[in-house]
ZAMARGU-4260 file (C-alpha; in steps of 0.2 Angstrom, whole numbers, plus 5000, padded with zeros to 4 digits):
<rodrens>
0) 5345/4279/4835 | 5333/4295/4840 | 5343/4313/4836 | 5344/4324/4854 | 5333/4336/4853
5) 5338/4355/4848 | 5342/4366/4861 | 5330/4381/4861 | 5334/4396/4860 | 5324/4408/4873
10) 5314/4421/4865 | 5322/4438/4865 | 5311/4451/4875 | 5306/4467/4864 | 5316/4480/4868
15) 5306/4496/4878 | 5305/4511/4871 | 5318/4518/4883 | 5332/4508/4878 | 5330/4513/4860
20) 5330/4528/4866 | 5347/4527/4877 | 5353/4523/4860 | 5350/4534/4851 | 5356/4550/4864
25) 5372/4537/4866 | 5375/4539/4846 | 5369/4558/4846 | 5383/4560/4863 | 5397/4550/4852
30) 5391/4562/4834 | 5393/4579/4842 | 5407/4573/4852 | 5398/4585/4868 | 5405/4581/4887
35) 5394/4567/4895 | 5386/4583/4906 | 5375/4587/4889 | 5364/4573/4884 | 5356/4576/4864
40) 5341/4572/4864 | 5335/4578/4846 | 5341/4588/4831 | 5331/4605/4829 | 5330/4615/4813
45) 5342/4612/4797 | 5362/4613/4796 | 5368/4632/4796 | 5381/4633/4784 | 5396/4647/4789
50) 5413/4652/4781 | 5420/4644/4794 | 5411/4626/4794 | 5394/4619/4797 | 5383/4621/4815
55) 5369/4609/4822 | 5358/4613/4833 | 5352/4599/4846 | 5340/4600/4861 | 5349/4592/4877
60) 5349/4588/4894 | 5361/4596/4906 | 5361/4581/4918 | 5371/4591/4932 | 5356/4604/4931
65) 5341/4595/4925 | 5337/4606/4912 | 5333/4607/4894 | 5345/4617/4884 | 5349/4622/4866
70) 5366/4614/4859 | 5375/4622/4845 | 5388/4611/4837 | 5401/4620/4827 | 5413/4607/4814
75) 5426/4608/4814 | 5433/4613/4830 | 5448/4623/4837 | 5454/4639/4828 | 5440/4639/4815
80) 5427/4640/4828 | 5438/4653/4841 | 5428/4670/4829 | 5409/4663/4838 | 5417/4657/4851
85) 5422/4673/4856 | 5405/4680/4850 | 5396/4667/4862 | 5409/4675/4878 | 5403/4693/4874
90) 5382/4686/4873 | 5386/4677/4889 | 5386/4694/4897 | 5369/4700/4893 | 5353/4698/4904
95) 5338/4702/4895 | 5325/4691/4891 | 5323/4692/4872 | 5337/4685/4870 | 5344/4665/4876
100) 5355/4667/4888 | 5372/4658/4886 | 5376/4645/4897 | 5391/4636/4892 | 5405/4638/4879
105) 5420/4627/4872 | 5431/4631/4856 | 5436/4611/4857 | 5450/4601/4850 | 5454/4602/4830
110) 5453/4585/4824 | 5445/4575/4841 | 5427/4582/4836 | 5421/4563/4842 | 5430/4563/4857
115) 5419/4569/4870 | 5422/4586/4875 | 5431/4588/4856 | 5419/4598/4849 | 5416/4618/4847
120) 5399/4621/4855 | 5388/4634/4862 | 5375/4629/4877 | 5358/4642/4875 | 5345/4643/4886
125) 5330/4631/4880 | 5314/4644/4875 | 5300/4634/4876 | 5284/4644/4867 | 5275/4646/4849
130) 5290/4651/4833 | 5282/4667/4822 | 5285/4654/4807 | 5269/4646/4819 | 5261/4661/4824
135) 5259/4672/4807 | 5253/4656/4796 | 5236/4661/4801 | 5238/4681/4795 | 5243/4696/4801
140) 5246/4700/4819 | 5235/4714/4829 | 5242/4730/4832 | 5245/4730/4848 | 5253/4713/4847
145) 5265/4719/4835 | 5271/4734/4842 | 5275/4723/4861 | 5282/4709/4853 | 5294/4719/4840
150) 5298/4733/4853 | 5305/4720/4867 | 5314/4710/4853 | 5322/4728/4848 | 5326/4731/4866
155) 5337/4716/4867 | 5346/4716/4853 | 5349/4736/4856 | 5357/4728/4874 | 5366/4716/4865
160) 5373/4731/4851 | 5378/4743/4867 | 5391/4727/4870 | 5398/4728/4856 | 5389/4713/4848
165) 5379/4711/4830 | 5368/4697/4833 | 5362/4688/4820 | 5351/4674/4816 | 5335/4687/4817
170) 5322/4675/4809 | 5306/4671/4810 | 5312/4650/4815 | 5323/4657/4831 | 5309/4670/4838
175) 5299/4662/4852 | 5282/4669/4857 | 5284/4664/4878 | 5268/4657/4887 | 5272/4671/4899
180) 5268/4685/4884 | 5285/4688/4883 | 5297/4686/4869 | 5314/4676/4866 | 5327/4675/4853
185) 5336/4657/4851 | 5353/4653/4843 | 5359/4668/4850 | 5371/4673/4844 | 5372/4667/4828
190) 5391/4664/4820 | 5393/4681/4810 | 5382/4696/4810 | 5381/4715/4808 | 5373/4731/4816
195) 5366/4734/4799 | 5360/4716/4795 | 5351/4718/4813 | 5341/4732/4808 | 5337/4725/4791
200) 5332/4709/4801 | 5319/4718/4811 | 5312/4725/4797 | 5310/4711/4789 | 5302/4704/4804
205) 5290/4718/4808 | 5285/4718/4789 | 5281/4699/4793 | 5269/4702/4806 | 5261/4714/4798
210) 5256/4703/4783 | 5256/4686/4788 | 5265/4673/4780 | 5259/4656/4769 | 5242/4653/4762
215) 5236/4669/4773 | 5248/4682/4769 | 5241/4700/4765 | 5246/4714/4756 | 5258/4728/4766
220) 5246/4737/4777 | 5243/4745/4794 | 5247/4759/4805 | 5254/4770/4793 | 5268/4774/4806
225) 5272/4755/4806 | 5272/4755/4787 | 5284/4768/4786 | 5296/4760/4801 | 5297/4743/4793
230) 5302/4751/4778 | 5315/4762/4783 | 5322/4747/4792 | 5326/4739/4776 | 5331/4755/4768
235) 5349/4758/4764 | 5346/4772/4756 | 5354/4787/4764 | 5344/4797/4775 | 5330/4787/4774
240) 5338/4771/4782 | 5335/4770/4800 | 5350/4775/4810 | 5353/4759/4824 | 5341/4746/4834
245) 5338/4758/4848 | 5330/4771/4838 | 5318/4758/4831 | 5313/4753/4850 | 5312/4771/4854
250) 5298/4772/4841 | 5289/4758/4845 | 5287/4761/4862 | 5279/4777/4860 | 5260/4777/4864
255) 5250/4778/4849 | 5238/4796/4848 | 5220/4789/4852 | 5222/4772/4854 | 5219/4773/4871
260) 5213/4787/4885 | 5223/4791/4900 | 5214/4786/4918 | 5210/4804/4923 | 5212/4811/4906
265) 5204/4828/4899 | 5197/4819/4886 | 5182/4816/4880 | 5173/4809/4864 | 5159/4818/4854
270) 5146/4808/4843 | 5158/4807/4828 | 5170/4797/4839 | 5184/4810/4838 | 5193/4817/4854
275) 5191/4833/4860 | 5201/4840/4875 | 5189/4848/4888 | 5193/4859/4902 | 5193/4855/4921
280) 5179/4867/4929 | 5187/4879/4939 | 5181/4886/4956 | 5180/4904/4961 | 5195/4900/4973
285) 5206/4889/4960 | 5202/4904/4945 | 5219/4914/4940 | 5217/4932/4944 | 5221/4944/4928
290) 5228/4959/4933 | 5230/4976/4921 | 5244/4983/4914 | 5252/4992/4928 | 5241/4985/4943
295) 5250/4976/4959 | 5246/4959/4963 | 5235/4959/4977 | 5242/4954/4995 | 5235/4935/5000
300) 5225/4938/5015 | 5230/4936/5035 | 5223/4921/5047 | 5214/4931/5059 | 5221/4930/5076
305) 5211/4932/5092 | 5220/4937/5107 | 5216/4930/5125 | 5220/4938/5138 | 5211/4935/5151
310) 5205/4921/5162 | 5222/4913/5163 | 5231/4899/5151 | 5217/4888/5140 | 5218/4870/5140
315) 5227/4864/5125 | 5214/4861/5114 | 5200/4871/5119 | 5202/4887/5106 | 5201/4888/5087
320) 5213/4883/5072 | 5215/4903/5071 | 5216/4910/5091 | 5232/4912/5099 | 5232/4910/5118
325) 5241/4926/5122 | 5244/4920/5139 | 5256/4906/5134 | 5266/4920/5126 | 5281/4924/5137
330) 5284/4943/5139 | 5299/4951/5125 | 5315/4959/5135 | 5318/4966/5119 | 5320/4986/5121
335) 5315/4990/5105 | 5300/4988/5109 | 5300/4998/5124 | 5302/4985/5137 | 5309/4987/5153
340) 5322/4974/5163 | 5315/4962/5171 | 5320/4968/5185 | 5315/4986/5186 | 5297/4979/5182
345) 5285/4982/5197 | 5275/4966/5205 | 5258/4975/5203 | 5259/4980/5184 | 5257/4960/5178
350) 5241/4964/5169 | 5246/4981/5161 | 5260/4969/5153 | 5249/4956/5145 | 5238/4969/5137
355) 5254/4978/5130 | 5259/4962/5126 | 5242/4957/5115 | 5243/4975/5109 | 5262/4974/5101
360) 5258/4956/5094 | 5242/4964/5085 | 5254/4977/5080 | 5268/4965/5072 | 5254/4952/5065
365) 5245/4968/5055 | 5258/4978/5051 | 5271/4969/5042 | 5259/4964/5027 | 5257/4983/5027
370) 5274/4987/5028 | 5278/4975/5014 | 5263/4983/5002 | 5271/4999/5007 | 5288/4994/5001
375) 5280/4985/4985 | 5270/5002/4982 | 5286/5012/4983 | 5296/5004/4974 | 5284/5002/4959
380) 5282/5021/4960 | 5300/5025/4958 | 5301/5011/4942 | 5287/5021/4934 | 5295/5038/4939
385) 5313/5033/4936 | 5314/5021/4923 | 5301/5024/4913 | 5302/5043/4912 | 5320/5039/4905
390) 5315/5028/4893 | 5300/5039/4886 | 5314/5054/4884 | 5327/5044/4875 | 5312/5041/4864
395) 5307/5059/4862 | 5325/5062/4857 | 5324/5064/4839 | 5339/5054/4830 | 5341/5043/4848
400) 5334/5028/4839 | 5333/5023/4822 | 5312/5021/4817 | 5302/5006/4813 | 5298/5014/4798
405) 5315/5017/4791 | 5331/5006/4795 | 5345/5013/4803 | 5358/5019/4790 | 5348/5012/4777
410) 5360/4997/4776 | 5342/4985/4776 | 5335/4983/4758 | 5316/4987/4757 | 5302/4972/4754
415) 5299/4972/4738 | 5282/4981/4731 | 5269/4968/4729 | 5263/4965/4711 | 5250/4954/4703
420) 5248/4933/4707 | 5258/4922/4700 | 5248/4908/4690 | 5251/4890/4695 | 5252/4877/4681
425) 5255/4861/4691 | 5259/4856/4706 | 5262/4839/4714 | 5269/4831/4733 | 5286/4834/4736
430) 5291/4819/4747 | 5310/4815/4748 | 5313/4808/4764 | 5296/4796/4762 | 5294/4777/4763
435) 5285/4779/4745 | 5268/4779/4751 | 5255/4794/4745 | 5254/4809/4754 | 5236/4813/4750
440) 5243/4817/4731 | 5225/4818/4724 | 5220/4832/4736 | 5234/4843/4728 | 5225/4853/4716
445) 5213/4859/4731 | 5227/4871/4735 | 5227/4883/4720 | 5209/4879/4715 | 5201/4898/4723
450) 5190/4889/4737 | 5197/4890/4754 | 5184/4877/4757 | 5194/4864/4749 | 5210/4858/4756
455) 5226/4846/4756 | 5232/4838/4770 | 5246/4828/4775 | 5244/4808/4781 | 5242/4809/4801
460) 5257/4804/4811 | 5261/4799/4828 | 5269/4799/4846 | 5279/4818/4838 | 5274/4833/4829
465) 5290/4830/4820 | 5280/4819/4807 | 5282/4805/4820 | 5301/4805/4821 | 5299/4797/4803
470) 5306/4812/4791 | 5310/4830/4793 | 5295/4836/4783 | 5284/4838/4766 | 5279/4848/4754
475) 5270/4853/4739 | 5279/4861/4723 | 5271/4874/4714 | 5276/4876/4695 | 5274/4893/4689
480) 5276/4889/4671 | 5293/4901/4670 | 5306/4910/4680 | 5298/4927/4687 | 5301/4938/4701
485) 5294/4937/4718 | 5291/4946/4732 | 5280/4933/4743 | 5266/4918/4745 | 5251/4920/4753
490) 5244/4904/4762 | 5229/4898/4771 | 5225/4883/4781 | 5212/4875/4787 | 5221/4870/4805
495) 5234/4885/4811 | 5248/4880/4819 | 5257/4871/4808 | 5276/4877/4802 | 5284/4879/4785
500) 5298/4884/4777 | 5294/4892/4758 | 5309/4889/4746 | 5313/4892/4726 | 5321/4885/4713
505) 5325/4889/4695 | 5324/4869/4692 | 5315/4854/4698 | 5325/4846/4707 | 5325/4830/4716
510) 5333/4835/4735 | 5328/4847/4746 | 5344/4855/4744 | 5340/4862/4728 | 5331/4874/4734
515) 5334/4890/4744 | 5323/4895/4760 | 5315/4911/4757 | 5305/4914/4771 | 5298/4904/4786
520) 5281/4905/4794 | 5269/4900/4807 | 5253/4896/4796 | 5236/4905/4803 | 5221/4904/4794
525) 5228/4917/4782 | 5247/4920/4781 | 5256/4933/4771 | 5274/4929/4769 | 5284/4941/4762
530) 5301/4938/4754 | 5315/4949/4762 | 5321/4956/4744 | 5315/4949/4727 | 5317/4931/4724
535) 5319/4925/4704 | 5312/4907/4704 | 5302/4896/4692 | 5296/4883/4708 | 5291/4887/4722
540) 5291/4872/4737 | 5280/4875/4751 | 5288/4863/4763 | 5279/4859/4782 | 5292/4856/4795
545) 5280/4855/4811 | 5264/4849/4813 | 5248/4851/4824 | 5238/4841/4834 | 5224/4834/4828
550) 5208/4819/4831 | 5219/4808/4825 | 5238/4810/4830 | 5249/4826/4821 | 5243/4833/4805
555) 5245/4850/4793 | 5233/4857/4779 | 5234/4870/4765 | 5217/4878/4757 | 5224/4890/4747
560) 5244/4894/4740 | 5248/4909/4728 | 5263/4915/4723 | 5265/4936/4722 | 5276/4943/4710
565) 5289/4958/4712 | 5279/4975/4706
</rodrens>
């Protein structure tokens, strides 16, 4: 007896590539326990670990919206996430577009995190573009580049700070170069921060993109200005750190000195490449006018007028810019002018009127500019008679006014009697607000070396005079070997203009508060500053405050320093 035959079993079809898929977004939705609206599509980045739990980050569809969007998870849910939560609320008020705007926000359930809707989560807006990780594996960013990118990413965050909120999460992973140029923070905001930790954070970031990261990573360099601003952003040194996110945007977006020339500028390039400023040519008509001491501004001369009077009323039209149809004029009944009535005017006596009439119009048109030159006149002659002659006999009167030569009461002490120079046994930069970087330090000895042809000068800062808005100045300090008296310095430079405060000490010291202002000057190419008593000192600081405009952004220089002692 034959056995049946087996049933066959029907070959299983392969499953498409959709429905593993589906599967997997249905096991991602039951994981993160999200509503059904968000649909996880995959897991981005690594697990952020918080006081408060742990926070995954998922790129999802919003099925309502047909969107990508950034979903971040935070376990557990309920009170432990209500701290970002809150954080998320504020963000969700910001509209700039560094940062992801917020979307959606849910503290959750405690304890139903696979439920859906249990979970704590946050719903960004999805940044699609190149990470900075991405960017600066292949070096250092151009100049330009970093000063767009990290001035719109400062911008935003400043929005974010003026609401109260430290945003966090400032890496080079969540920084988003977007295809349309612009920039864009993700995970914002992240689940702690500070206003501190934001600044840092940047100058983290704008250190990055000046070197590169990886295999191509360079040493620190740059725009000096940059240098500098990185490293005062990750300063926590008082007076060096910077002081808030907006002040670091307000420096990057200030145009850097000769990186570019104005449409229209006075500018113009000589065969070394430097910029020189060259003066509009001025017509005979545009040139001011210089008057003497004493002299009157002359009177701006009068349209001439050309009365008609005869051949009856012109067609509009027919006469010049400057000719006045005095036909069109009607007749003044003002008596002072010696008018009569109309009424009491005889029929026959029409043309005698117009020609009194062209005649008084002549009168009024020339003589009120010589009136008002008469008046001008008169009153400049009783200024010089009255006041003037008042003044020169108060300074006649002997004892009136105390003399330039001696001070009134003699309550002023003399300057002191200049005595011989001062040798200078070392000198060096005097730098306490800096970033660390040289300020020229070997071209210090040039300043006390006898040849004004030699010279120190600081670095070249730019967008301010104010050394860039970086530090409130430098300096040098002179060591005279010991304490002597002094009655003054005597300074030359190379480029006039410049400002400086000269102060003493009897010690070195390491603040600029150690040592007292003596004096303050406007440097020319020889200065002599004089002390207003005799000063006892060891070192002297000659510390620049302003500086001057040069090929190459702000700059000041020193050719010779020395030191007078009392006589």
């Amino acid at each position: 007896m034959s056995r049946p035959p087996e049933p066959t079993v029907p070959e299983q079809p392969p499953r498409r590539p959709e429905q593993h898929r589906e599967s997997t977004v249905s096991m991602a939705s039951t994981t993160t326990g999200l509503p059904d609206r968000y649909r996880p599509i995959d897991q981005i980045g690594p697990d952020e670990t918080t006081p408060t739990g742990t926070i995954q980050c998922w790129r999802a569809k919003d099925r309502v919206l047909n969107r990508d969007v950034a979903v971040r998870v935070h376990t557990p849910a309920g009170p432990a996430a209500h701290a970002w939560i809150t954080r998320a609320l504020t963000a969700g008020g910001l509209a700039t577009p560094a940062l992801a705007m917020v979307y959606d926000a849910s503290e959750g359930r405690e304890g139903q995190d696979d439920a859906p809707g249990g979970a704590a989560y946050v719903v960004n807006e999805w940044i699609d573009g190149e990470t900075l990780t991405d960017r600066l594996r292949s070096g250092p960013m151009p100049e330009r580049e970093v000063r767009l990118v990290l001035r719109r990413l400062a911008e935003g965050v400043a929005e974010a700070h003026k609401a109260g909120l430290a945003v966090g999460g400032l890496s080079l992973d969540n920084v988003v170069l977007r295809p349309n140029g612009l920039v864009g923070l993700r995970a914002v905001p992240a689940a702690a921060g500070t206003f501190d930790g934001d600044v840092a954070a940047l100058g983290e970031l704008l250190e990055a993109c000046l070197t590169g990261t990886g295999a191509a990573a360079q040493k620190l360099s740059g725009p000096s200005d940059l240098v500098a601003l990185a490293r005062r952003a990750r300063s926590s040194e008082p007076g060096q750190a910077l002081s808030s996110v907006a002040a670091m945007a307000a420096l990057l977006a200030e145009r850097p000195r000769g990186s570019s020339t104005p449409s229209g500028s006075n500018r113009t390039e000589d065969g070394d490449g430097r910029r020189r400023r060259t003066r509009r040519p001025e017509s005979d008509a545009d040139a001011p006018v210089r008057l003497e001491p004493g002299a009157l501004p002359p009177v701006p001369p009068m349209p001439a007028v050309r009365p008609v009077t005869s051949g009856g009323p012109l067609p509009a039209g027919s006469l010049g810019g400057d000719t006045i149809d005095a036909s069109a004029i009607p007749p003044r009944e003002d008596e002072s002018f010696g008018m009569l009535p109309a009424d009491t005017r005889a029929a026959g006596d029409d043309t005698d009127d117009d020609e009194d009439g062209a005649r008084r119009h002549r009168l009024v048109v020339v003589g009120l500019p010589l009136l008002a030159l008469a008046v001008v006149i008169g009153l400049a002659f009783w200024f010089g008679s009255s006041v003037l002659s008042v003044t020169g006999s108060v300074d006649d009167t002997e004892g009136s006014l105390p003399s330039a030569s001696a001070p009134a009461g003699g309550s002023e002490e003399p300057a002191p009697a200049a005595g011989p120079t001062a040798e200078i046994t070392a000198a060096s930069v005097f730098d306490p607000f800096g970033d660390g970087e040289p300020e020229n330090d070997d071209e210090v000895p040039l300043t006390y070396d006898g040849d004004p042809a030699t010279s120190w000068s600081t670095l070249s800062y730019r967008g301010s005079p104010a050394f860039g808005n970086l530090k409130p100045g430098v300096g040098i300090l002179y060591d005279l070997g010991s304490s002597q008296s002094l009655s003054g310095v005597t300074l030359s430079s190379p480029v006039p203009g410049a400002t400086v405060e000269v102060r003493t000490g009897e010690n070195e010291g390491a603040s600029l508060d150690d040592f007292e202002v003596a004096a303050d000057a406007t440097l020319e190419a020889e200065s002599e500053v004089t002390f207003d008593g005799p000063v006892t000192a060891r070192y002297v600081l000659v510390w620049v405050t302003g500086l001057v405009d040069a090929a190459d952004g702000f700059s000041a220089g020193l050719a010779e320093v020395s030191v007078r002692t009392a006589g």
